[in-house]
C-alpha positions as CSV (number, residue, x, y, z in Angstrom):
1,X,0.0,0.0,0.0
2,X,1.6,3.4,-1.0
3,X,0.4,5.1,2.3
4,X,2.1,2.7,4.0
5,X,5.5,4.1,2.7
6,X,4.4,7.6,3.2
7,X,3.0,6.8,6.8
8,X,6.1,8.2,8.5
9,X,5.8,11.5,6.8
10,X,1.9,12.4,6.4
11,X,1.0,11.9,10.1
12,X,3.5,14.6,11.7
13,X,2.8,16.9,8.2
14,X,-0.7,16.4,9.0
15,X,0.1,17.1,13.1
16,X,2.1,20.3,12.0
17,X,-0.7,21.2,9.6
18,X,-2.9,21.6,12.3
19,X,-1.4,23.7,14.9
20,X,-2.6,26.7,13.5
21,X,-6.4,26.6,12.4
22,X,-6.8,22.8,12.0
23,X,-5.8,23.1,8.0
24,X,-5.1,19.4,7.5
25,X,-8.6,18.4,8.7
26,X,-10.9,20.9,7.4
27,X,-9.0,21.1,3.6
28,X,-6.7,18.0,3.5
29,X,-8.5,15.4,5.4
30,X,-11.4,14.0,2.7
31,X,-14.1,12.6,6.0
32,X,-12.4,16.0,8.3
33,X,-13.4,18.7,5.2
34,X,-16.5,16.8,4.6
35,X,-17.5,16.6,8.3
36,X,-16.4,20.6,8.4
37,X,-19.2,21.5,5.9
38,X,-21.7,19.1,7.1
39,X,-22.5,21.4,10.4
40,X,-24.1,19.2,13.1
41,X,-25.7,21.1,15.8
42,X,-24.7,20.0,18.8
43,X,-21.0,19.7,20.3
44,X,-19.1,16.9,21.5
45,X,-19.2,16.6,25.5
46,X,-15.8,17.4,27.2
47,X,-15.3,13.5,27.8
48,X,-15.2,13.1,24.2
49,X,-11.6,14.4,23.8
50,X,-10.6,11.4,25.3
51,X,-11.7,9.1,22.7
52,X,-9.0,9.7,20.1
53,X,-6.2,9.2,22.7
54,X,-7.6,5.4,23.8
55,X,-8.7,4.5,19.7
56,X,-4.9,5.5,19.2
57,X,-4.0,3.3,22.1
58,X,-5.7,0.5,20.4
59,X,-4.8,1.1,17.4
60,X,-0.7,0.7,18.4
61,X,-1.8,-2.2,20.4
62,X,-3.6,-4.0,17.5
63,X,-0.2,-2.7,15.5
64,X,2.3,-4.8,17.5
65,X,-0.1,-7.4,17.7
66,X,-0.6,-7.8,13.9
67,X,3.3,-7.4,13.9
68,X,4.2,-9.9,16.1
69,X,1.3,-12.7,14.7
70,X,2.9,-11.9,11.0
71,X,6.0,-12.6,12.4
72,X,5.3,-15.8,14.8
73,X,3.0,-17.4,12.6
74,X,4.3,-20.7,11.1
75,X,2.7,-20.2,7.5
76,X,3.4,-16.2,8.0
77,X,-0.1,-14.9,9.4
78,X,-1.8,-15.7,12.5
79,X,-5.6,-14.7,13.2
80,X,-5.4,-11.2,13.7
81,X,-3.2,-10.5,10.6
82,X,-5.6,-12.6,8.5
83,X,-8.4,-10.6,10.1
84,X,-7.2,-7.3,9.0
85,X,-4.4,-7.7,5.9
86,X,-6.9,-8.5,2.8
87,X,-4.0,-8.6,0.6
88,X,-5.7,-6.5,-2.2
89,X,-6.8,-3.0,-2.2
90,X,-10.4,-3.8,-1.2
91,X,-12.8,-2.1,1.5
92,X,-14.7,-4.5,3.4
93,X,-17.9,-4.4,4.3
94,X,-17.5,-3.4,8.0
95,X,-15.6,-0.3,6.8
96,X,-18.2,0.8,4.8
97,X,-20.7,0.5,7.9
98,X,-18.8,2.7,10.2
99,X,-17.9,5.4,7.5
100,X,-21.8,5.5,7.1
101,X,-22.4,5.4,10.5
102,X,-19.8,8.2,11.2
103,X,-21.1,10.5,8.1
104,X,-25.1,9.8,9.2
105,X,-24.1,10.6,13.2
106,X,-22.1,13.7,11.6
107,X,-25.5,16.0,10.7
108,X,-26.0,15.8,14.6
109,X,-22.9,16.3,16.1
110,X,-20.6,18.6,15.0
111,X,-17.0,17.1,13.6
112,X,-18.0,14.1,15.5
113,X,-15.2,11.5,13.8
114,X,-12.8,14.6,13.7
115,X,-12.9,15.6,17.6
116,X,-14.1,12.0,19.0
117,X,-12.7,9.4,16.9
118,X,-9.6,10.5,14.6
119,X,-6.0,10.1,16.3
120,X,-4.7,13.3,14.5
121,X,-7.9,15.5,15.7
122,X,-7.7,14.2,18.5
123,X,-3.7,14.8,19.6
124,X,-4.2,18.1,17.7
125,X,-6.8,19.3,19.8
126,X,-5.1,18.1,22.5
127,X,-2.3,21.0,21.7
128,X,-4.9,23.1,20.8
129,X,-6.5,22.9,24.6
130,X,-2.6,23.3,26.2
131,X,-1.8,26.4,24.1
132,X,-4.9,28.2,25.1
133,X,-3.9,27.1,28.5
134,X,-0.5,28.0,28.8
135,X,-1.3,31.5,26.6
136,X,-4.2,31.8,29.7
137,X,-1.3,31.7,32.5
138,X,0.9,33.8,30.8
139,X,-2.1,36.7,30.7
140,X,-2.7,36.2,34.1
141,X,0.9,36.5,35.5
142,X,0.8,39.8,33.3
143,X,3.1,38.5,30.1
144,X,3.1,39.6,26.8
């Protein structure tokens, strides 16, 4: 898969991309610039920012574990790795269920896969909360 030789690159360029105004997932992102215009009403509850943090979690845990049952398995692929490698460049049909799901729940809340679900929206507005808390500390000790 070619985005898995450009994997080490796009994920900090899309990380840097957002640390001013969110650029990479309201203009780069095809489901984040779709989600953008879509304009669900209401917001995601504060508990929602942790979502993107434990998905990211699992999804390095499921990683290693894919890794390691590739590498372990006698004929080259244990369960997990045959669960998720298809081998072809083919969507299956549980893919195609959440991304319908996620676009559907997206006309109620607003950005719902982009500030609940995505890794990068998620880490990014992660920053996004520390820099308006650190630029908060410095106005109130009286900093420029």
């Amino acid at each position: 898969c070619v985005f898995g030789y450009f994997r080490p690159y796009i994920i900090p360029a899309a990380l840097l991309m957002n640390l001013r105004g969110r650029h990479w997932c309201q203009h780069a992102c095809p489901i984040g610039s779709l989600q953008h215009h879509q304009g669900g009403g209401r917001r995601l509850p504060r508990w929602a920012l942790a979502l993107p943090l434990i998905l990211a979690a699992g999804c390095a845990w499921a990683w290693f574990r894919m890794r390691d049952d590739a590498q372990s398995a006698a004929d080259g692929a244990g369960a997990w790795f045959q669960f998720f490698f298809k081998n072809g460049f083919t969507v299956s049909t549980g893919v195609l269920i959440t991304a319908a799901t996620i676009l559907a729940f997206g006309w109620i809340w607003h950005r719902l896969f982009c500030g609940g679900i995505c890794p990068i929206g998620g880490v990014s507005e992660l920053f996004r909360r520390l820099e308006k808390w650190f630029n908060g500390r410095e106005r109130s000790r009286g900093e420029p």
